[in-house]
N, C-alpha and C positions, 0 to 999 in steps of 0.2 A: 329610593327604593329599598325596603327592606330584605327583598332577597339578597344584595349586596353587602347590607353591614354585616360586622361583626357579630361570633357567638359573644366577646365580650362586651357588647355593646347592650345583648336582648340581657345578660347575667347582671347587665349594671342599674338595668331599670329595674328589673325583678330586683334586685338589694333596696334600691330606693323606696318599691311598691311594700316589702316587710317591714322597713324600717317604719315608713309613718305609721304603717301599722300596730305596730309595736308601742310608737310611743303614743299614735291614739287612745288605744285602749287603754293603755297603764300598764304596759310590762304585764298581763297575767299569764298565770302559767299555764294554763290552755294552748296559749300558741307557739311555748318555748320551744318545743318538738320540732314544728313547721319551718320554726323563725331559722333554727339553727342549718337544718337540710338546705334550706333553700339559702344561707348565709355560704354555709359552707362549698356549697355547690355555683355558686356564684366567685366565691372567692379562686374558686380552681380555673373555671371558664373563662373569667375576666384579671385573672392574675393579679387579685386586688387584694394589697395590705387592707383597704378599710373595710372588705368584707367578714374579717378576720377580726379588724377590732371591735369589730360590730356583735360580733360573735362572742367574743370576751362580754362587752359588756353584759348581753344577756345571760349567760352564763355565772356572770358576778350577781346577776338581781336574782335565779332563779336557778340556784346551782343541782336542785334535782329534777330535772325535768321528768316529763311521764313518759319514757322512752315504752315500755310496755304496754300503754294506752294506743300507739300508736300505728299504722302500716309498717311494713314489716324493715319496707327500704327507704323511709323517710328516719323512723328509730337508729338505722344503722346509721345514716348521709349524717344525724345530729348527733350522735355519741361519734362516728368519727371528727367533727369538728369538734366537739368539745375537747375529745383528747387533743387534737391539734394545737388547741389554743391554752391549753391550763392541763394542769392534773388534775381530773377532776377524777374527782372519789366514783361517784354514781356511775357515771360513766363507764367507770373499766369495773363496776361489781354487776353494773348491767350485762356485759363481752360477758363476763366471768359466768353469769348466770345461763347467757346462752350456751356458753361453751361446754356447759355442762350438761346440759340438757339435747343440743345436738344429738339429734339419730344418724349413728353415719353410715344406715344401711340406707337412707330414703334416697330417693332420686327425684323425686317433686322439684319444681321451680323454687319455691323460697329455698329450700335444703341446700342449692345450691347455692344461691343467693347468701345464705349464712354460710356457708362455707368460703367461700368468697372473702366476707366481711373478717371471718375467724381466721385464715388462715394466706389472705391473698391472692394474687391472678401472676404469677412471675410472667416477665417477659420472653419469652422463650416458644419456639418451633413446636405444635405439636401436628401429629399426623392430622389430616382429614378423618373424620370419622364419618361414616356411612349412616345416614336416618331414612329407616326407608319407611315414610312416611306416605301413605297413598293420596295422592290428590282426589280420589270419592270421598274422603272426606269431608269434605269442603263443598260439595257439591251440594247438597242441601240447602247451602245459607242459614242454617241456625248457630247463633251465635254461642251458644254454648259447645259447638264443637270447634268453631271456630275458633276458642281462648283454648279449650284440650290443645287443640295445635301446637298452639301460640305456645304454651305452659311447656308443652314437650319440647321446645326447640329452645326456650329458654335455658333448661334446667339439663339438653343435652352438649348446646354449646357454652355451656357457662355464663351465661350473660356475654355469651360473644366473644368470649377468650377461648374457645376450643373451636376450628375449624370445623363444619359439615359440610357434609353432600349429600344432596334431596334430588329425589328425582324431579326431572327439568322443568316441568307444570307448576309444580309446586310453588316455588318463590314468585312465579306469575300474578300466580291467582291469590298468597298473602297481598303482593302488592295491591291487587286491583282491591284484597276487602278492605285495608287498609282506606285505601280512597273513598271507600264506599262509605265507611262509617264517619267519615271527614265529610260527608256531600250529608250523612244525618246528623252532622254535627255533636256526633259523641266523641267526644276528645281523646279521655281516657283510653277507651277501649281503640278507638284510631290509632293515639301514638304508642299503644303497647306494641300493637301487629304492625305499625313501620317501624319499630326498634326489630320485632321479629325477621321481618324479611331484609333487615339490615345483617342483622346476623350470617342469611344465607347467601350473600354478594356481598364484593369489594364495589361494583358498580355501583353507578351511582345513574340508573336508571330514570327515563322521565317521567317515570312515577314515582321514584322513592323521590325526587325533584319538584313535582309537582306535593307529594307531602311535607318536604320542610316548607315549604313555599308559603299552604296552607297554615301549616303551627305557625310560622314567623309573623304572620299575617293576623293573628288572632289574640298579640299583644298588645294591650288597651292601652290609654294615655299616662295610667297611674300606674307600670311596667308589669301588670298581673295580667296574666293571660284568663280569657275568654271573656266572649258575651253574653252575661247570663244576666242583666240587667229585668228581664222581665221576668224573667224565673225570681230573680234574689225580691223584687216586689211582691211576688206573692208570699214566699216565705215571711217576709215580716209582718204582711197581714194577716199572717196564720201565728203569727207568734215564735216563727221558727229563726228568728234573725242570727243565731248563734252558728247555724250552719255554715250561712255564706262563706265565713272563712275555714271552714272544714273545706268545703269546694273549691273553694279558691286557691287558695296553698297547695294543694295537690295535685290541681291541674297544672299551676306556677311551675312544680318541683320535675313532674312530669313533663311538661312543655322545654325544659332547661337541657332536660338529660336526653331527650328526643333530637333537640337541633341540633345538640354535639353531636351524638351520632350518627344522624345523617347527611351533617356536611364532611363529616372527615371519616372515609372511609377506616381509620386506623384506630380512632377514640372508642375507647372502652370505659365509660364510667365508671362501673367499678373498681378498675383497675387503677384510675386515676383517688377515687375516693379510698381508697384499701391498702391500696401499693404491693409492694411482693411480698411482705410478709403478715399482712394484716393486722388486726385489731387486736388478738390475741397478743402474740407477740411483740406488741408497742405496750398493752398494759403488762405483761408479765415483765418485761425492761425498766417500767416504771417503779416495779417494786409493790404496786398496788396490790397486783392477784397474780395468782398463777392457773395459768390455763391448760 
């Protein structure tokens, strides 16, 4: 039963599913970005040296990757493993470049999200902080207010390292949309809003329950999550074959960081990928840049 295994068990198939990836294609630099997130985020969940050296090696064939090309927390997941595993130059002139560009008046979700990356999640007590976010919101069902939410509760708990309190409907009704976009089979947006309403409970509700249940459940035989097989058919008969692994990889990276946090009420991904002091302050120690 896969509700039973291991996160590092889903992190070990996902390493095997980039890897032949990886050495399918030929190492291009297209997928150095993905390779590395989903390397490094494997290596953390599944406590694996070889994710690690897997990581080097790409890093050895394709030492600048396109971190700027790419999502915003998949850029971060692969320049933190890069530095992890080498000094790499690109790496910490890419922190450097954000660091300097950070607005640190914004309150937007990524804002935080780089903040996070730049600067770290320390382990430490903070108060609850009060979101009084209306559940009319929601009431609608249009999705585009439904990710507003989602975005606000991200960017006011930190990606989950800052305590809230939502009035009581609320975390209800993420959970049920959550389920809801999981019974449409849109992944993405599924496992953003069960990371969301993970945020607003330590519980482990049998819905945020029946959500991991659902992601764990939608790892293929080749350890890359979902079923897009008749989607990825017609792409290629339209000539779009290059995407599949755009789609692919990001559901992988996103399905990773999903089922940590919702079997362990405690896991904070970023926190684990960033540490207390972040990315900044690992390249400024490095002697690369200073932030």
């Amino acid at each position: 039963m896969k509700d039973s295994e291991s996160i590092g068990m889903f992190a070990e198939r996902a390493l095997t599913y980039v890897a032949a990836e990886w050495e399918t294609r030929g190492a291009p630099a297209e997928l150095a970005v993905d390779v590395l997130a989903i390397a490094g985020v494997s290596a953390i969940l599944g406590d694996s040296p070889a994710a690690y050296e897997f990581a080097e090696k790409v890093i050895a064939a394709i030492p600048t990757p396109r971190y700027i090309d790419a999502p915003l927390f998949a850029a971060l997941a692969a320049a933190a493993t890069a530095l992890k595993v080498s000094d790499s130059e690109y790496a910490a002139e890419y922190i450097g470049l954000l660091a300097e560009h950070a607005d640190a008046g914004a309150s937007d979700a990524n804002t935080a999200l780089l903040r996070l990356a730049l600067h770290g999640a320390a382990l430490r007590a903070y108060p609850r902080v009060r979101l009084d976010l209306s559940p009319a919101l929601l009431r609608n069902g249009r999705s585009e207010d439904l990710l507003s939410v989602v975005k606000t509760i991200e960017a006011a708990s930190a990606y989950g390292t800052i305590p809230l309190a939502v009035p009581e409907p609320l975390c209800a009704i993420i959970q049920g949309a959550a389920l809801s976009k999981f019974r449409a089979y849109d992944l993405s947006v599924g496992m953003r809003v069960a990371r969301a309403a993970r945020y607003l409970t330590d519980d482990s509700s049998a819905e945020i329950l029946a959500c991991n249940a659902f992601i764990r459940s939608s790892q293929e035989r080749d350890g890359g999550f979902g079923d897009y097989h008749m989607a990825f058919q017609s792409l290629k008969r339209s000539g779009q074959g290059h995407a599949i692994w755009t789609i692919r990889s990001a559901i992988t990276l996103d399905a990773l960081w999903t089922i940590a946090e919702l079997t362990s009420a405690d896991f904070r991904m970023a926190r684990a990928l960033f540490g207390n002091f972040g990315l900044a302050r690992r390249t400024e120690t490095s002697g690369k840049v200073t932030c």
